[in-house]
C-alpha positions as CSV (number, residue, x, y, z in Angstrom):
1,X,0.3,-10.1,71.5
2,X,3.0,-12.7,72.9
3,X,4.0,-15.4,70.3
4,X,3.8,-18.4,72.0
5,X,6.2,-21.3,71.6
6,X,5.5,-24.3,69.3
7,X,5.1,-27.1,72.1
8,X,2.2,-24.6,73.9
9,X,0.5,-23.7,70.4
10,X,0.4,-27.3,69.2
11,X,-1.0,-28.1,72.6
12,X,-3.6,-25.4,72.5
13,X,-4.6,-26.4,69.0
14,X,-4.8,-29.9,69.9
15,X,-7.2,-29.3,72.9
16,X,-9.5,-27.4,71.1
17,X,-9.4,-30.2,68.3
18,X,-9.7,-33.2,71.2
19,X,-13.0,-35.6,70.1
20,X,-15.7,-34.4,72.7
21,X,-14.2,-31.3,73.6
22,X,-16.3,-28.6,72.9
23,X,-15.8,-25.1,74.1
24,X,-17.1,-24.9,77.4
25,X,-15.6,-28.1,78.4
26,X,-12.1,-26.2,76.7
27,X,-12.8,-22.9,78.8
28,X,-13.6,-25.4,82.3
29,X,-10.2,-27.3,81.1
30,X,-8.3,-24.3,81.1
31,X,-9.8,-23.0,84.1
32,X,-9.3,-25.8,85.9
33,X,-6.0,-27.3,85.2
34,X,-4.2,-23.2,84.2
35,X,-3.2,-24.8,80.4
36,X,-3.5,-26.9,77.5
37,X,-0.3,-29.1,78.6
38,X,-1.6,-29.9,82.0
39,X,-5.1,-30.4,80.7
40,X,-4.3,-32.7,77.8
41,X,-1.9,-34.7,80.5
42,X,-5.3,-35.2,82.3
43,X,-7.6,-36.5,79.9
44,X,-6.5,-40.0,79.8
45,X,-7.6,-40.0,83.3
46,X,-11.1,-37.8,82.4
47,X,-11.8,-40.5,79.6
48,X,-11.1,-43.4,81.9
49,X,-13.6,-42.1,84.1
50,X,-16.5,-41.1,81.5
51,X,-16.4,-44.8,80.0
52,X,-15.9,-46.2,77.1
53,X,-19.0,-44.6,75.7
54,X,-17.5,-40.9,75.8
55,X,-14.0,-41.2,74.4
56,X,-11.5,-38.4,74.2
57,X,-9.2,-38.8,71.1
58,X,-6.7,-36.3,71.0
59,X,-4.8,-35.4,67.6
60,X,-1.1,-35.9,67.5
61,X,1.5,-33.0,66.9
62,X,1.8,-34.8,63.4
63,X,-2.2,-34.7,63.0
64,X,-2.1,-30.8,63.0
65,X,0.3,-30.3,61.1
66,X,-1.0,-32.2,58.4
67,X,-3.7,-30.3,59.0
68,X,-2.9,-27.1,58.4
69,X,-1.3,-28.4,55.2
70,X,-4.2,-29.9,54.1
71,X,-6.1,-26.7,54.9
72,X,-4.2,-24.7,52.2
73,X,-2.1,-23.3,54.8
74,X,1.5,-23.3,53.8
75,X,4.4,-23.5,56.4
76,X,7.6,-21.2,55.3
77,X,10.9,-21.2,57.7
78,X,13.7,-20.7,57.1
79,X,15.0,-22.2,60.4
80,X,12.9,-25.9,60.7
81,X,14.0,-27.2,63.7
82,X,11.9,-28.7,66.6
83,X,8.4,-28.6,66.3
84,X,8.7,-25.9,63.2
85,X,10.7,-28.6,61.7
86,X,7.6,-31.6,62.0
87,X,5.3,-28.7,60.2
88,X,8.0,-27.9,57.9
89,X,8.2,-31.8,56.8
90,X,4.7,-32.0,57.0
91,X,4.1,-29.2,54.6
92,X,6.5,-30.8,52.0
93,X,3.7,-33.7,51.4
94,X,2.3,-34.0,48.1
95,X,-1.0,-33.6,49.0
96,X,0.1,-30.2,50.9
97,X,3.0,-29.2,48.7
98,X,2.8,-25.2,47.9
99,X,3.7,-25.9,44.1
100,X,0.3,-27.9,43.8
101,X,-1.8,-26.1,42.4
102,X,-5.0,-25.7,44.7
103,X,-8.4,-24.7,44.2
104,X,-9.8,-22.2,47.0
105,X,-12.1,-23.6,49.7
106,X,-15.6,-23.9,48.9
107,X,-18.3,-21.9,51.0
């Protein structure tokens, strides 16, 4: 499986977590435009179109990081730079620090 590079995994990530995208609008996105980066470039315009009554809000880079953080997920790198280094910080937060203790997810 290819590892794909921070920029394109955010940008897949924040596609699929874009307000009033679901999956079939994802897969026609994809289809469509050939990625995530040129599909999220085009939703201002998409959302312009559909009026004010459909918006499109699409999560920032920092939103997902946070995210995962908040998840239980917890970033380790030994090399934060970049993109790895905005996950990195985000991890560090005391709501998503690793040495807080957490209780597992509920069902």
């Amino acid at each position: 499986m290819p590892v794909l590079p921070d920029n394109e995994r955010h940008d897949w990530i924040r596609l699929a977590r874009t307000q009033n995208v679901g999956s079939v609008t994802f897969a026609q996105l994809l289809k469509r435009f050939g990625g995530p980066a040129a599909a999220l470039d085009t939703l201002p315009e998409i959302a312009r179109r559909a009026g004010p009554e459909r918006p499109i809000v699409t999560p920032s880079v920092e939103d997902i990081d946070a995210g995962v953080g908040e998840a239980g997920f917890v970033t380790v790198s030994g090399l934060a730079l970049s993109m790895d280094g905005e996950a990195h910080a985000a991890s560090l937060r005391p709501s998503t620090n690793a040495s807080t203790p957490r209780s597992p997810p509920k069902a």
